[in-house]
C-alpha positions as CSV (number, residue, x, y, z in Angstrom):
1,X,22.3,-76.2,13.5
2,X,25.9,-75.5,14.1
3,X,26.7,-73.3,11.7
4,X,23.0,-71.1,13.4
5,X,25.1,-71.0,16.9
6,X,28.4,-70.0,15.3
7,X,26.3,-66.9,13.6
8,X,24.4,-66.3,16.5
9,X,27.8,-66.6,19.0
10,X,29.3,-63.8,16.2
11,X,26.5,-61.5,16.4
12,X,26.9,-61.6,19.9
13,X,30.6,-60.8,19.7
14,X,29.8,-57.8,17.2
15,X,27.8,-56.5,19.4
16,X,29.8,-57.0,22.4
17,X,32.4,-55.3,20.7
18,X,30.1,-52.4,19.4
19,X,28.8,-51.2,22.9
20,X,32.4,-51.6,24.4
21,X,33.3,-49.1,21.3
22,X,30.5,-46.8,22.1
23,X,31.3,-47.2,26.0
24,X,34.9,-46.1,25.1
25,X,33.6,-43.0,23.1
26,X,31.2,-41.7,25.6
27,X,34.0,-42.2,28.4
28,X,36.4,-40.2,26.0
29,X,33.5,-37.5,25.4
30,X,32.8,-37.1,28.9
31,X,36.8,-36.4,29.8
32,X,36.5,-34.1,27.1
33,X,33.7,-31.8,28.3
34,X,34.8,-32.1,31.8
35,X,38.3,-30.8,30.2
36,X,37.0,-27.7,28.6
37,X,34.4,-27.0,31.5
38,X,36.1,-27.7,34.3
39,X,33.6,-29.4,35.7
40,X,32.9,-33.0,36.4
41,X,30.8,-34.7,33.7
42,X,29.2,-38.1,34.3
43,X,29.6,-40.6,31.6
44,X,26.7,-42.6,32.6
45,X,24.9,-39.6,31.7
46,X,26.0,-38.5,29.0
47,X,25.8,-42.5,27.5
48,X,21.8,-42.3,28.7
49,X,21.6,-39.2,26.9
50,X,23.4,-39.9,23.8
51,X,20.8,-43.4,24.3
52,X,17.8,-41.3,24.0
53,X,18.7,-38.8,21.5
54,X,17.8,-40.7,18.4
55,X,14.2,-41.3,19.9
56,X,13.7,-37.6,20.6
57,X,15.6,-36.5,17.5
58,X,12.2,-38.4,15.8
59,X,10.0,-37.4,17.7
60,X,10.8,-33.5,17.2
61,X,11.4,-34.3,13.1
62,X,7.5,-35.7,13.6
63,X,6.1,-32.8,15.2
64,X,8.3,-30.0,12.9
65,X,6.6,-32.5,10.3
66,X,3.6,-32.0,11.7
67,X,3.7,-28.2,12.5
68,X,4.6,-27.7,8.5
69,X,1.5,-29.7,7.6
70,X,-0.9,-27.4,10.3
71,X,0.7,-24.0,8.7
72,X,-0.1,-24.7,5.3
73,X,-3.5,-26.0,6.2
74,X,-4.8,-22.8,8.3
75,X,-2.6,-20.3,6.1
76,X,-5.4,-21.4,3.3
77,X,-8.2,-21.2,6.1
78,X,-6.6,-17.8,6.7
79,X,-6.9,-16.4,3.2
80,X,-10.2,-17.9,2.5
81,X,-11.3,-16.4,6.0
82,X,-10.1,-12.8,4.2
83,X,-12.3,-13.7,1.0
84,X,-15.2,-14.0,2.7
85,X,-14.5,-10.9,4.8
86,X,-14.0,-8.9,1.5
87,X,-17.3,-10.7,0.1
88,X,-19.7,-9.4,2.9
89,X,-18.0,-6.0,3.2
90,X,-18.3,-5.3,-0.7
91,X,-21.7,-6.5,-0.4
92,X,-22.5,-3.9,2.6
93,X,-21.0,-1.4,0.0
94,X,-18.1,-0.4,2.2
95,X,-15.5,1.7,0.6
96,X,-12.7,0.3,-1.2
97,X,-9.9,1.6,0.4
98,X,-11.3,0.1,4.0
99,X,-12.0,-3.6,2.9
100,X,-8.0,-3.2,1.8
101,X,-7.1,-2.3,5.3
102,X,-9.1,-4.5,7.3
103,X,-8.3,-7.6,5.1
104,X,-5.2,-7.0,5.4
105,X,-4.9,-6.0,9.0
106,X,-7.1,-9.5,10.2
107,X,-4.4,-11.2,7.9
108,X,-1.2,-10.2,9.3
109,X,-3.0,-10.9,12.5
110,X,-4.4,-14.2,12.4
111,X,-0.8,-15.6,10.4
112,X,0.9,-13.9,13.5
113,X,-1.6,-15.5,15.7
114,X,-1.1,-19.2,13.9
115,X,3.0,-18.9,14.3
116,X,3.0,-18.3,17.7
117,X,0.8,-21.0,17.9
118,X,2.9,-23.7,16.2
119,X,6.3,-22.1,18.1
120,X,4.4,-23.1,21.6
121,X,3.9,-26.5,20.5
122,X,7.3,-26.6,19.6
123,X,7.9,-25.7,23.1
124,X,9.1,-22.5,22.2
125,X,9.0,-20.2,25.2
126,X,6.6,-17.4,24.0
127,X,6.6,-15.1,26.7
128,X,10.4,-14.7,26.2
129,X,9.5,-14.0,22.2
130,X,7.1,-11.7,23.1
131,X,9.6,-9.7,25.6
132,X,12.2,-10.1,23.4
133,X,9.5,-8.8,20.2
134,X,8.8,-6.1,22.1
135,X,12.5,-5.2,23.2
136,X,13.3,-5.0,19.4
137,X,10.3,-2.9,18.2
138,X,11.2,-0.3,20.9
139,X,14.7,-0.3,19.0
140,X,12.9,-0.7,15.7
141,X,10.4,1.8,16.7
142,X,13.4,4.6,17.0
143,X,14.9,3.6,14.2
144,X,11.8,4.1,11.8
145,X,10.5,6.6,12.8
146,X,9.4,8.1,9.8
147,X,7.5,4.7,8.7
148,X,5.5,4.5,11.8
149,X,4.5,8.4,10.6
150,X,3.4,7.1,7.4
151,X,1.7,4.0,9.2
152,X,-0.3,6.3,11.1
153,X,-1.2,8.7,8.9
154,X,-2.5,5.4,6.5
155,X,-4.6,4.6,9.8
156,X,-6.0,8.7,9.7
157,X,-6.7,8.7,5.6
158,X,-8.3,5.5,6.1
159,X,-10.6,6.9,9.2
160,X,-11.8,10.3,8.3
161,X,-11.3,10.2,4.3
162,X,-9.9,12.9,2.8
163,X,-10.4,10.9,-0.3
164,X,-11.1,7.3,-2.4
165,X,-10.0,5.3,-4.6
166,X,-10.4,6.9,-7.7
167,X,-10.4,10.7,-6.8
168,X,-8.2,13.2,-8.5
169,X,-6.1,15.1,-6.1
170,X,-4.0,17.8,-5.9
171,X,-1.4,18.1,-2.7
172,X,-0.6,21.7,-2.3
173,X,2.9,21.4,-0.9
174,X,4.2,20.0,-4.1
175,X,1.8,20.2,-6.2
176,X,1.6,16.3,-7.4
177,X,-1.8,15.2,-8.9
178,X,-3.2,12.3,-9.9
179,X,-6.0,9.9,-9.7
180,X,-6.0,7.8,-6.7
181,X,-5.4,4.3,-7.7
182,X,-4.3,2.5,-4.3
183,X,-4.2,3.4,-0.3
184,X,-1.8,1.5,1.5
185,X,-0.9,0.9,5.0
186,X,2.5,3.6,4.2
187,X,1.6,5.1,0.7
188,X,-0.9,6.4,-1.6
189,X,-0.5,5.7,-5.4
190,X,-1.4,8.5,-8.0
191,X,-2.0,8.1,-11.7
192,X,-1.2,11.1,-13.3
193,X,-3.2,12.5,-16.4
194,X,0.1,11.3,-18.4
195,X,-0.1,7.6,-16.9
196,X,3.0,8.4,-14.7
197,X,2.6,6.6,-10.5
198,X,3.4,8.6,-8.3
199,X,3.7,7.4,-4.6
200,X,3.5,9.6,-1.7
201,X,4.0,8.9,2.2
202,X,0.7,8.6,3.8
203,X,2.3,10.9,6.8
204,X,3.2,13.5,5.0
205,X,-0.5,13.6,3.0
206,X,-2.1,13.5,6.8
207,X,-0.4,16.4,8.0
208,X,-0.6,18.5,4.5
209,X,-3.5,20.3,2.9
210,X,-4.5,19.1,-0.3
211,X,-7.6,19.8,-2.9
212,X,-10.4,16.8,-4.2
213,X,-11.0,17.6,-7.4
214,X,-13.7,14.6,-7.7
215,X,-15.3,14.6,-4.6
216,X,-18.2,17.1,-5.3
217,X,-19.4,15.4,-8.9
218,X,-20.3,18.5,-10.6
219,X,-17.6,21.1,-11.1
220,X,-18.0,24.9,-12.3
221,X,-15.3,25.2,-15.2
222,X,-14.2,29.0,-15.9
223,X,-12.5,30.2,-19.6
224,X,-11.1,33.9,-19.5
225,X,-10.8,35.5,-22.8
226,X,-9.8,38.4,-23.9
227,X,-10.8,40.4,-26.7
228,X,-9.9,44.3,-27.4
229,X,-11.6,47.3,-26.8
230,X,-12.6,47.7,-30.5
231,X,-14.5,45.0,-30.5
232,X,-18.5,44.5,-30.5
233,X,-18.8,43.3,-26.7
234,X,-22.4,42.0,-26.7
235,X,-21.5,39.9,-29.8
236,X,-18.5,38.3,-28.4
237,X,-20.6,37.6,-25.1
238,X,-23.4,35.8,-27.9
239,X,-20.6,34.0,-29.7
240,X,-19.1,32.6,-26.6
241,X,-22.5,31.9,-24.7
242,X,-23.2,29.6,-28.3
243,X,-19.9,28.4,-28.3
244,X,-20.9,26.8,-24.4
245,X,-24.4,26.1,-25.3
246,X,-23.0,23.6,-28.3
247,X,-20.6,21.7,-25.9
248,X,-21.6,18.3,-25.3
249,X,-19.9,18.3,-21.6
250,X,-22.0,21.3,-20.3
251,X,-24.8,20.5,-17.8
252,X,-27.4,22.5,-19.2
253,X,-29.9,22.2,-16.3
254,X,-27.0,24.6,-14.6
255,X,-27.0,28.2,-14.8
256,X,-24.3,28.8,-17.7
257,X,-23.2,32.3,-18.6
258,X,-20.6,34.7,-20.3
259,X,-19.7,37.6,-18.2
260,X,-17.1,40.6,-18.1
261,X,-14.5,39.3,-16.0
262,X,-12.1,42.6,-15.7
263,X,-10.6,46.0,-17.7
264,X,-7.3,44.8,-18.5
265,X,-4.7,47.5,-19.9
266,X,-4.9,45.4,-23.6
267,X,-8.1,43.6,-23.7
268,X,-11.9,43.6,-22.2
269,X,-11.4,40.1,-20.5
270,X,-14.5,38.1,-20.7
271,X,-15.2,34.7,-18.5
272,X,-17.2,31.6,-19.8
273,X,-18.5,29.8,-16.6
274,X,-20.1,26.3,-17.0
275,X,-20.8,23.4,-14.8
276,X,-19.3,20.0,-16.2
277,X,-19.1,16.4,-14.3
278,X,-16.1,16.5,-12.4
279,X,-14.1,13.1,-14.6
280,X,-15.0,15.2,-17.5
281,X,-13.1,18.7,-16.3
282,X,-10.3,18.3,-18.8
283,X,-12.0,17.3,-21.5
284,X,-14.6,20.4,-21.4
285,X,-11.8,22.9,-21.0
286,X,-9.4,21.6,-23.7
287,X,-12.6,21.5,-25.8
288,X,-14.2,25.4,-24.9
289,X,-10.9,26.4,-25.3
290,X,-10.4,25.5,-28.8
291,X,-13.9,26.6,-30.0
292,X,-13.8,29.7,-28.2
293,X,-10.8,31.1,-30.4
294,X,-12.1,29.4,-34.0
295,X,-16.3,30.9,-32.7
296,X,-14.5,34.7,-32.4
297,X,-12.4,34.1,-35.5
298,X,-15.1,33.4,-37.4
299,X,-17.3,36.2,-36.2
300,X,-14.5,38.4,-36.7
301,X,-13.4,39.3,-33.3
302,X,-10.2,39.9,-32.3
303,X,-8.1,38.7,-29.6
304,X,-5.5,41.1,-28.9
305,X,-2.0,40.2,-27.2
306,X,0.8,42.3,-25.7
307,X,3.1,44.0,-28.2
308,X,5.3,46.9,-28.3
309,X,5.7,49.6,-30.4
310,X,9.2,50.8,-31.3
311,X,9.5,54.5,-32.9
312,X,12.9,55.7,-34.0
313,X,13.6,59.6,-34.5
């Protein structure tokens, strides 16, 4: 029993000793703010303050905690809410091109939506990040000028459709091709014929003209071939009719013929037409191409091309 008071009479001393300590260091704190500010600080305050700081400390840890935990939770609801918006629009067969936008613009929005959300409970001031948001786009804005072209001319692709996914384009500026492989908020991929990407700004395709091979699906392919004047000109217009009628590409529903195209200075130049699907354009005109020269060799028909004739005296 005497040794329990002795203990107890000890840890009263400790802590005698401990708040007389922390009294000391508050008192010392307080002279020391009051010397740097040059105002007067009150101890008693600043002792109540430092009192209630671990209690607030835990309870802003708990809600930080707890605003982690409500992120991760409706970042998932988020996605799978973008899922099922993809779902139903591929099911109401809406193009490609704008389910990508539309995901992705309710995305970004909800996710902005759910951060301002969790800086409020915070107790974040949002009106002052929303002033000072908007103060920095305005900056940002002038700055990137060229991206917010490229952002708006995504927004005027995706609106009026020049093309779709999987069209082969040409854009007449530069003359870059390709097959259209993705439309982005700032750029549109191309797949060239050679498997090379090519990305162009979505402004600069906006405010450019530019040619759709694929959007009509039937395409009239045209061969010119010459051959010379010697040469039996309703049989070369047989051979090269045959040489279409035998390709598997031609559409032969379509009104396919061989005509005289011009009087050129070294050859009659003759002109297979010939309607072909549009994803098989190359193909048919690598093909007639090579058939049309071995057809006339075989049937004996030349081809002439330019040469010169020196005579010496």
């Amino acid at each position: 029993m005497f040794l329990d008071l002795c203990n107890f009479k000890m840890l009263l001393d400790a802590t005698s000793v401990t708040e007389s300590t922390i009294d000391e260091v508050t008192e010392q704190a307080a002279q020391t703010l009051q010397t740097i500010s040059g105002e007067e600080v009150d101890a008693s305050a600043l002792h109540e303050y430092l009192d209630a700081l671990p209690s607030k400390l835990i309870g802003w840890l708990f809600n930080v905690a707890f605003a982690i935990i409500f992120i991760i939770i409706f970042w998932k609801v988020i996605n799978t809410i973008t899922k099922l918006i993809r779902k139903s629009m591929e099911k109401a067969g809406v193009d490609e091109s704008m389910i990508h936008f539309l995901c992705m613009l309710v995305s970004v929005g909800l996710k902005i939506l759910l951060l301002f959300i969790v800086a409020a409970q915070l107790g974040f001031n949002t009106a002052s990040i929303v002033a000072l948001l908007g103060s920095a786009g305005v900056a940002i804005g002038l700055a990137v000028q060229g991206t917010l072209s490229n952002l708006a001319g995504g927004v005027m692709i995706l609106l009026t459709k020049p093309f779709r996914l999987g069209d082969y384009i040409i854009e007449d500026t530069k003359n870059h091709e390709g097959t259209v492989k993705e439309i982005s908020l700032f750029t549109t991929k191309l797949v060239t014929p050679d498997n090379r990407i090519i990305i162009l700004p979505n402004g600069d395709l906006a405010n450019t003209s530019l040619t759709n091979s694929t959007s009509n699906k039937i395409r009239l392919l045209e061969i010119n071939v010459g051959i010379s004047y010697d040469s039996d000109l309703r049989q070369a217009k047989s051979v090269l009719k045959q040489t279409i009628d035998k390709c598997g590409y031609v559409l032969k529903d379509h009104d396919n013929k061989v005509v005289v195209n011009s009087l050129e200075d070294s050859c009659v130049e003759l002109s297979m037409r010939c309607y072909v699907k549009a994803y098989d354009f190359l193909a048919a005109k690598w093909e007639l191409t090579e058939n049309a020269k071995l057809s006339l060799d075989d049937a004996g028909i030349e081809i002439p091309f330019n040469q010169l004739d020196v005579h010496m005296k």
